[in-house]
C-alpha positions in Angstrom: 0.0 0.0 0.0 2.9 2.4 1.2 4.6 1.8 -2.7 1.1 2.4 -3.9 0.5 5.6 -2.6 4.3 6.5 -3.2 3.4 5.6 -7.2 0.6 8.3 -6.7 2.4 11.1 -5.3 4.9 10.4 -7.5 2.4 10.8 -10.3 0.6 14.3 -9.1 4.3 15.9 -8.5 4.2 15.2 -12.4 1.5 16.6 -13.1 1.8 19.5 -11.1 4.9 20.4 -13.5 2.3 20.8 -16.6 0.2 23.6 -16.4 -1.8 22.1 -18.7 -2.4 18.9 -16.6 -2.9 21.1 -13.3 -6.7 21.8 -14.4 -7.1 17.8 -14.9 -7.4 14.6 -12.9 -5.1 11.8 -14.0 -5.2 8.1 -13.7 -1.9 5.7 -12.4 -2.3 2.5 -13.8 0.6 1.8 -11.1 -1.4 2.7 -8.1 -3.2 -0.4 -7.0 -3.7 -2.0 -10.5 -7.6 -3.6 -9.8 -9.1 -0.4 -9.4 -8.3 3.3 -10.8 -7.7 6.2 -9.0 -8.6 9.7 -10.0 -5.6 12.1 -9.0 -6.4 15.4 -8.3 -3.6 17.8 -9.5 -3.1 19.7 -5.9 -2.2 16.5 -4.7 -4.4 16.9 -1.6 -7.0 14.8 -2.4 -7.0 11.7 -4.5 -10.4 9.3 -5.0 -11.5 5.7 -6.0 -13.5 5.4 -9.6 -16.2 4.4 -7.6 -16.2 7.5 -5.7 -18.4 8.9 -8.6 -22.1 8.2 -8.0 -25.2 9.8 -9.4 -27.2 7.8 -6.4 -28.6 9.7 -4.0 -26.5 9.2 -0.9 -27.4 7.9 2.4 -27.6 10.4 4.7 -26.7 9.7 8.4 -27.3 12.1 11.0 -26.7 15.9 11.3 -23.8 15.4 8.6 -21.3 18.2 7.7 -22.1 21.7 6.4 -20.7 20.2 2.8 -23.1 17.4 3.8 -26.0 19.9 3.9 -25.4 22.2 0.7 -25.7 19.0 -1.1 -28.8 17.5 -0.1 -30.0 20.8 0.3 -29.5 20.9 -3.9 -31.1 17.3 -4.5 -33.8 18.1 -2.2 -34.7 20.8 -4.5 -34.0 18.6 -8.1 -36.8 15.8 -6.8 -39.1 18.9 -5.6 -38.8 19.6 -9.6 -37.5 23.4 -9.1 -35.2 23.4 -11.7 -34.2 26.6 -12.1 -33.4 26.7 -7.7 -31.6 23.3 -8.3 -29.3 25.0 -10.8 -28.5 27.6 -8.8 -27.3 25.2 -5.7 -25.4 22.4 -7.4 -22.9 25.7 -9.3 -23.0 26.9 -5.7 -21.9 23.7 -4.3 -19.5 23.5 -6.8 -18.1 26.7 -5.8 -18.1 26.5 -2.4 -16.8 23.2 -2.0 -14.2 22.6 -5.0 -12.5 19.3 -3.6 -16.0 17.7 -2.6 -16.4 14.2 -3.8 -19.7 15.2 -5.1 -18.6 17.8 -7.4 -18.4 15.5 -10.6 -22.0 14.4 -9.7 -23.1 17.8 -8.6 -21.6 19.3 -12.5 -24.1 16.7 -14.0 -27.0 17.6 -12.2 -26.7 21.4 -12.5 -26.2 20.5 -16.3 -29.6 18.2 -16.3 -31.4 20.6 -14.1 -30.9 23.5 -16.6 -31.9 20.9 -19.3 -35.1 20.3 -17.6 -35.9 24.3 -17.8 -35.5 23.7 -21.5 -34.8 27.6 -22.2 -31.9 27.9 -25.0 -29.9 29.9 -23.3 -30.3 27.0 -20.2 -28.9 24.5 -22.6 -25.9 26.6 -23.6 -25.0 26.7 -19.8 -26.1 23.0 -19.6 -24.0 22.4 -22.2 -21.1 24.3 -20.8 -21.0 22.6 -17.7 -20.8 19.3 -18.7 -17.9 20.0 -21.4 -16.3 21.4 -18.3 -16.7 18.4 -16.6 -15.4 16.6 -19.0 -12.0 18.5 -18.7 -11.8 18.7 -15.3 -13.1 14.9 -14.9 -12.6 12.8 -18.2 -13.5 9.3 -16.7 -16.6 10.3 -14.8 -17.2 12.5 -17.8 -17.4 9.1 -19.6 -20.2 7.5 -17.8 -23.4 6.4 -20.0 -25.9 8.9 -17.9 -23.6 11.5 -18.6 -22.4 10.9 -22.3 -26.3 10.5 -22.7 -27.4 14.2 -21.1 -24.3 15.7 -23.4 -25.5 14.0 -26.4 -29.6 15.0 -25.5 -28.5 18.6 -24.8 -26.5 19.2 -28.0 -29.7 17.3 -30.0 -31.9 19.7 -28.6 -29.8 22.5 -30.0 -29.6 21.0 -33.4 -33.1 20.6 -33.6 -33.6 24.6 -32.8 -31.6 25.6 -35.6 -28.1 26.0 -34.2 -25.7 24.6 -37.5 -22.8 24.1 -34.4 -24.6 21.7 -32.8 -25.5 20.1 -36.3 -22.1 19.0 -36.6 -21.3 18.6 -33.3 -23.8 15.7 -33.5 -23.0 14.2 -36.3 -19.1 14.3 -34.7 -20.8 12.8 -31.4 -22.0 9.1 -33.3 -20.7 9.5 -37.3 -22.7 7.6 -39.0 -25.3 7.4 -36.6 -28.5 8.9 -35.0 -27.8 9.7 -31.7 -30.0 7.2 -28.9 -32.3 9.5 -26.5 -33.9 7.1 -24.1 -36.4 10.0 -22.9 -37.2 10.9 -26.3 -37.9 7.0 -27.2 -40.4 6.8 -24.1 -42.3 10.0 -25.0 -42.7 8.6 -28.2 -44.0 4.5 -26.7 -46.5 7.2 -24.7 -47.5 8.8 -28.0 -48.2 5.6 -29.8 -50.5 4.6 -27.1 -52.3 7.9 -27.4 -52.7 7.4 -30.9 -53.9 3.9 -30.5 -56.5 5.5 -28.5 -57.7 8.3 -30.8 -56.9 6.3 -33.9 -57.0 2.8 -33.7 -57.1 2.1 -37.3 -54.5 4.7 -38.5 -51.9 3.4 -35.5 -52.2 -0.2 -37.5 -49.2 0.5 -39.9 -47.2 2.6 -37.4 -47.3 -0.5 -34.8 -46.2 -2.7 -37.9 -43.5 -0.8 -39.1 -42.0 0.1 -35.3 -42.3 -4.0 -34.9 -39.9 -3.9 -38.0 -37.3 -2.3 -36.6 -33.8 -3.7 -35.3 -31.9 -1.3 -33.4 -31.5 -1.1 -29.7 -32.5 2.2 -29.3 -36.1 1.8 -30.1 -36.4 -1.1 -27.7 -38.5 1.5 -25.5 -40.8 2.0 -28.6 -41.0 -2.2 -30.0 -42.0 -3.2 -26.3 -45.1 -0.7 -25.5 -46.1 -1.6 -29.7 -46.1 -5.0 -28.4 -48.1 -4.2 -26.0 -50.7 -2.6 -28.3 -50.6 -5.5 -31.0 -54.6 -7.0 -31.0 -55.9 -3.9 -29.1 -59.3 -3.2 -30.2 -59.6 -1.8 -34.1 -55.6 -2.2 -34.5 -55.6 -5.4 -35.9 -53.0 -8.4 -35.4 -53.0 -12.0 -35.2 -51.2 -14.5 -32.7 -48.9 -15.4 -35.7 -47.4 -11.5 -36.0 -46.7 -12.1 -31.8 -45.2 -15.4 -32.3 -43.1 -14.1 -35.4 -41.3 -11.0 -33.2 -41.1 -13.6 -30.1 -38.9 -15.4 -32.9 -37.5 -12.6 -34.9 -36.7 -10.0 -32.5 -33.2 -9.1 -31.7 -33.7 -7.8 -28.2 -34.7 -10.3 -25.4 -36.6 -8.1 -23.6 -39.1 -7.8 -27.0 -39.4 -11.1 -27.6 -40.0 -12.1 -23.8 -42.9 -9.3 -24.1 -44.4 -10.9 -27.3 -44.2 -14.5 -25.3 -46.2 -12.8 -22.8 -49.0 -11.6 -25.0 -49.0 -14.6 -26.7 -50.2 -16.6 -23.5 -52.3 -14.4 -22.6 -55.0 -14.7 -25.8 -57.5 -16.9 -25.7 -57.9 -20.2 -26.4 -55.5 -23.1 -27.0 -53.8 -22.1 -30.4 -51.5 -19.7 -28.6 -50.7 -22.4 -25.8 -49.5 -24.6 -29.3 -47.6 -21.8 -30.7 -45.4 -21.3 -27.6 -45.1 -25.3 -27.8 -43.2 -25.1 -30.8 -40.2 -22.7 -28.8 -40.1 -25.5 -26.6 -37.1 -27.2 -28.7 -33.8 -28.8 -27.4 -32.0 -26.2 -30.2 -33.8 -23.3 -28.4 -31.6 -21.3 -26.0 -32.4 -21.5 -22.4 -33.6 -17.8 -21.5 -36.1 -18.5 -24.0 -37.2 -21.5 -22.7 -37.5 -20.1 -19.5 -39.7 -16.5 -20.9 -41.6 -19.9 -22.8 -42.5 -21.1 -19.1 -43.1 -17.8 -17.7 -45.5 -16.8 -20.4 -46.8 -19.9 -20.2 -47.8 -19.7 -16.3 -49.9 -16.3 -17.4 -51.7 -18.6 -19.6 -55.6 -18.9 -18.9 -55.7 -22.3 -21.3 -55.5 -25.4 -19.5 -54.1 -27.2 -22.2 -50.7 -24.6 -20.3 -50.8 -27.3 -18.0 -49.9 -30.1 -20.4 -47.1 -28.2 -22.0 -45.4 -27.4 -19.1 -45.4 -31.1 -17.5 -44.5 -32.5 -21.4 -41.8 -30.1 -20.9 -40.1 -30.8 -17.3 -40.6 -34.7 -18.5 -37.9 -34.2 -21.6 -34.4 -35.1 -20.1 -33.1 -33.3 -23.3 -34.4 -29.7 -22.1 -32.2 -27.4 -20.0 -32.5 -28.4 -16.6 -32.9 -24.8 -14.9 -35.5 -24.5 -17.3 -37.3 -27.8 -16.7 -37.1 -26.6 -12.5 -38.0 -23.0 -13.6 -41.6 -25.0 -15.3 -41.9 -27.3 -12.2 -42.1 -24.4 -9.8 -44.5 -22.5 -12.1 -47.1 -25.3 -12.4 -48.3 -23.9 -9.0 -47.9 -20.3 -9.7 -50.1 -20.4 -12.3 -53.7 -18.8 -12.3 -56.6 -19.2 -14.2 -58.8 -16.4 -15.2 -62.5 -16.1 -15.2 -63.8 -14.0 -18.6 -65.8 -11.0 -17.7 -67.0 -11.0 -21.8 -66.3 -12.0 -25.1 -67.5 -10.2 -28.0 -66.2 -10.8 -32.1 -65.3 -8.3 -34.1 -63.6 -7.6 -37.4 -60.3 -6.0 -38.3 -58.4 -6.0 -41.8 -56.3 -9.1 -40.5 -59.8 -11.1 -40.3 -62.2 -11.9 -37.3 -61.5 -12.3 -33.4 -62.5 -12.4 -29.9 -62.0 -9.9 -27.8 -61.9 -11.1 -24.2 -62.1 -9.2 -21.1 -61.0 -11.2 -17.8 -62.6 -11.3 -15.2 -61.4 -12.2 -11.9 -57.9 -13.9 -11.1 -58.5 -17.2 -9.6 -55.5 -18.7 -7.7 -54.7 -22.0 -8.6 -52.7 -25.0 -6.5 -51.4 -28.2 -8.4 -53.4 -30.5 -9.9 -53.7 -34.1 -9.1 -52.6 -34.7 -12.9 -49.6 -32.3 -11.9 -49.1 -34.3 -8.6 -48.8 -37.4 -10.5 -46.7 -36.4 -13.5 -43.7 -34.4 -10.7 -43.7 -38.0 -8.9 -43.3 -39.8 -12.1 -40.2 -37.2 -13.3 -38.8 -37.5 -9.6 -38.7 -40.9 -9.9 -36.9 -40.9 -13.2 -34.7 -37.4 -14.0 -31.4 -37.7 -12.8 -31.1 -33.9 -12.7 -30.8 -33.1 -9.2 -31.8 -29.5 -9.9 -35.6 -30.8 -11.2 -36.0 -33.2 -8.2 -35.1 -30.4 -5.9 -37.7 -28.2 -7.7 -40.4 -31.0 -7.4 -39.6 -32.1 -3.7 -40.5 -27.7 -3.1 -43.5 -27.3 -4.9 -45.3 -30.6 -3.6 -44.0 -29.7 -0.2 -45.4 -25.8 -0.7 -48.4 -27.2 -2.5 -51.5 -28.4 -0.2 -52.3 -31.2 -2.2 -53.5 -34.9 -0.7 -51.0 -36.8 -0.1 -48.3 -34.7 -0.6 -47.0 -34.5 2.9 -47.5 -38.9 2.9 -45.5 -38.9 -0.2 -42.4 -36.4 1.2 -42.2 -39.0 4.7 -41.9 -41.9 2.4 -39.1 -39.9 0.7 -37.5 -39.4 4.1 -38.0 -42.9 5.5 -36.0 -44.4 2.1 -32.9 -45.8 3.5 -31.9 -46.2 -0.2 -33.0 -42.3 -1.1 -29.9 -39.7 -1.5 -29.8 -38.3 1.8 -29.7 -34.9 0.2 -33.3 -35.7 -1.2 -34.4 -36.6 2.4 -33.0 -33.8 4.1 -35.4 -31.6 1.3 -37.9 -33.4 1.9 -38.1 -32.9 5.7 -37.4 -29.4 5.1 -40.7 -29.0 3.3 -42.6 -31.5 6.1 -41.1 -28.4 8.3 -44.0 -26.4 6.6 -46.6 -29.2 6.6 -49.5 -30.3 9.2 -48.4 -33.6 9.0 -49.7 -34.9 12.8 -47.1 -35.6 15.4 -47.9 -39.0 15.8 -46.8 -39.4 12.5 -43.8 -37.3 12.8 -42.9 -39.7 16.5 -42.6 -42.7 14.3 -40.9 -41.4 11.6 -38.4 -40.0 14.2 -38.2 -43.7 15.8 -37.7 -45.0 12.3 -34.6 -43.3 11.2 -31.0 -43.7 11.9 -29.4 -40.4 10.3 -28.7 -37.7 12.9 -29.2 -34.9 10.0 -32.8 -36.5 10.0 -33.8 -36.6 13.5 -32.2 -33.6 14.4 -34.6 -31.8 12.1 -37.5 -33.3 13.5 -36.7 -32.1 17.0 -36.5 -28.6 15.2 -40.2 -29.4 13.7 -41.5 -30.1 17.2 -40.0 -27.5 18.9 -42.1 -25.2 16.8 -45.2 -26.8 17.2 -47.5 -26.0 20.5 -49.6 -29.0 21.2 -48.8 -30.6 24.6 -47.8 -34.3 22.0 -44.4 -32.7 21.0 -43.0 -31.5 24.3 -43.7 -35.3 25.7 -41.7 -36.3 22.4 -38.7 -33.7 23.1 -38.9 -35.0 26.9 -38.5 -38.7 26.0 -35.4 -37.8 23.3 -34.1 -35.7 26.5 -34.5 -38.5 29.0 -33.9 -41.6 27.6 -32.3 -40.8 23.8 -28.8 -42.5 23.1 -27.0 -39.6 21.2 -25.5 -36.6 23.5 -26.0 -34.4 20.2 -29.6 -35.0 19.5 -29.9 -34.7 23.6 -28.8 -31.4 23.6 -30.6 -30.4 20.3 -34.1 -31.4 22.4 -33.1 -29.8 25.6 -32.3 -26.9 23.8 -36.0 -27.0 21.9 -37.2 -27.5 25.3 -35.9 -24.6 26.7 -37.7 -22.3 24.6 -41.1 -23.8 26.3 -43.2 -22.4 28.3 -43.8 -25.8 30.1 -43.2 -26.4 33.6 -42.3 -30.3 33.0 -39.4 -28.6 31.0 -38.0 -27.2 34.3 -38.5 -30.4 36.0 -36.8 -32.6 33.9 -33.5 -29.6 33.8 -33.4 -30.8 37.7 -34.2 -34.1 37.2 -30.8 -34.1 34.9 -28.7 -32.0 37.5 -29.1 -33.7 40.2 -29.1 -37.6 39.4 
């Protein structure tokens, strides 16, 4: 550490002899080589990349003066007074010129001004953060403020200024820039327009469901959303086609979505077809999630097909276990036809959400796949959800898992994790204890029935405590005991002092 910081002062004595470098912060690749230190050119002060945060910062206490001016000035940004924000932040940044905050507080006196909007506000804006990117090149770099830079100078060019023009086109050659903002005011327009103008929004949805680049992700996910809206047209095949076709996950796990959630059961086939060996396993697992949304129950079927094919990925294959007994079934409110320019179909309106526990088709086809997967991440997955579930003879079925000398004791211990949760009755839970050898085993047991209140399990813990063979499992039930408010507890403490 003492060479480290010997490499940095060593740096900043160099950089004090450049004017030129003065003004700037510098990095040392030498000075502790896994993380990059910004140098200040008085040497007084030196900071960690990290240092540079846009968060909001936790604010403890009273705090310093500096501590004050600051939150004072974000205070004032999430009140939305711009123009008072401003004002603060270059104060700040005045004030308090060796502040760790004033990189951050630059940017937001820069995006405070840009949310005033005047011209003359932008030309500042756009002042500050080139001066920021002088005085601080790599905090300069980051994407939140390359993006305000790069929206300030766009609104410029789009008032007329010929600077700006080429100051853009210098900023991504080649390229339009990518507002964010911009591309979310526009998804909230094309909802608006769906609204007023269902029929003329048709082509606009089509040709924004066209489009490849990442910026207009914002824009292909709320078109999505609108695709088979009333008068706008759209069939499940245009869904399934950007759930195949779409570049950006996000998309096509949105088009999965709205799939499923048509009615009927040719949807529920179409998302079938994506459940393939050659398809990649995030889509398999936005396949499954879609398909929990489903109201078909023919969503059912597909799933259990699908956790019973050894050749599908295995997270995915848990991920459809688990959601057999998330799913939900809808009621439908009412149905009506109509007819658009891609042909007739059903409007539906659900009605209410009906939860909905497994199945005793979905019981039967888990305890088929546990007995023959050899994935231990799908039997773990089915041990859970029958456990979770309240389905007859689910708890009966997880004790016979734990009594099975020839079981993988990492199954068993699962399973009595789940039986943890269960009502299973303490008689049953006494002989199951008397049945088994494993310490792991018993010892959760004695956790089980120190939870429970019913006078059967404190007798239990008090035979383990008197008469049990294994000091550990001893302890474990005078230890459950103790957290009883039963005088035969205190009795038996004696009774085991004193003989």
């Amino acid at each position: 550490m003492a060479c480290a910081l010997g490499a940095v002062l060593a740096s900043v004595t160099q950089a004090q002899q450049s004017p030129e470098a003065r003004a700037k912060w510098t990095v040392d690749p030498r000075a502790l080589p896994d993380r990059k230190f910004y140098i200040q050119g008085n040497a007084e002060k030196f900071y960690v990349a990290s240092d540079f945060s846009l968060d909001e910062p936790t604010w403890k206490g009273q705090g310093s003066a500096e501590d004050s001016s600051y939150k004072s000035a974000r205070e004032s940004l999430n009140r939305g007074e711009y123009r008072r924000a401003s004002e603060q932040f270059k104060s700040f940044e005045q004030k308090y010129p060796k502040s760790r905050y004033v990189p951050a507080a630059m940017y937001w006196q820069a995006f405070a001004l840009y949310r005033v909007g005047a011209t003359p506000d932008l030309r500042v804006a756009l002042r500050v953060l080139d001066d920021q990117r002088t005085r601080y090149p790599e905090a300069a770099e980051e994407s939140e403020v390359s993006s305000l830079t790069t929206r300030v100078v766009g609104t410029l060019a789009a008032r007329g200024d010929e600077a700006m023009v080429v100051r853009l086109r210098q900023i991504a050659p080649g390229q339009s820039p990518c507002d964010r903002e911009d591309m979310e005011i526009r998804a909230e327009a094309l909802s608006a327009l769906v609204q007023s103008d269902p029929a003329g929004a048709a082509p606009v949805i089509r040709r924004t469901l066209a489009r490849r680049d990442e910026c207009s992700v914002p824009l292909r996910r709320r078109a999505v959303y609108l695709l088979g809206r009333d008068g706008v047209g759209g069939t499940p095949e245009d869904l399934l086609a950007v759930a195949k076709d779409d570049p950006d996950q996000s998309v096509r796990a949105d088009a999965l979505s709205r799939l499923a959630q048509l009615p009927g059961d040719a949807p529920v086939r179409m998302l079938e077809q994506l459940l393939t060996p050659s398809t990649d396993e995030r889509t398999q697992r936005a396949v499954v999630n879609a398909l929990r949304g489903s109201s078909s129950p023919d969503a059912s079927r597909v799933l259990r097909t699908f956790i019973e094919r050894e050749d599908m990925n295995e997270s995915a294959r848990a991920e459809a276990v688990r959601s057999l007994s998330r799913r939900f079934e809808y009621t439908v409110a009412s149905a009506r036809p109509v007819s658009t320019r891609s042909g007739d179909m059903t409007i539906v309106t659900p009605g209410k959400r009906v939860d909905r526990m497994l199945s005793d088709a979905d019981v039967a086809a888990l305890r088929a796949v546990y007995d023959k997967t050899g994935s231990r991440t799908v039997k773990n997955a089915i041990l859970e959800t029958i456990g979770a579930s309240e389905t007859s003879g689910g708890d009966q079925w997880l004790m016979s898992i734990v009594r099975n000398p020839n079981e993988d004791t990492r199954y068993r211990q699962v399973a009595m994790s789940r039986l943890r949760r269960s009502d299973v009755s303490l008689e049953e839970l006494g002989k199951l204890y008397d049945g088994l050898s494993e310490r792991e085993l018993r010892g959760e047991i004695i956790r089980i029935m120190g939870q429970r209140e019913e006078p059967a399990a404190t007798d239990k813990l008090l035979e383990i405590a008197r008469t049990g063979t294994d000091p550990n499992l001893r302890r474990q039930a005078i230890s459950a005991l103790a957290r009883k408010n039963d005088p035969r507890t205190t009795k038996l403490l004696l009774e085991l002092v004193e003989k």
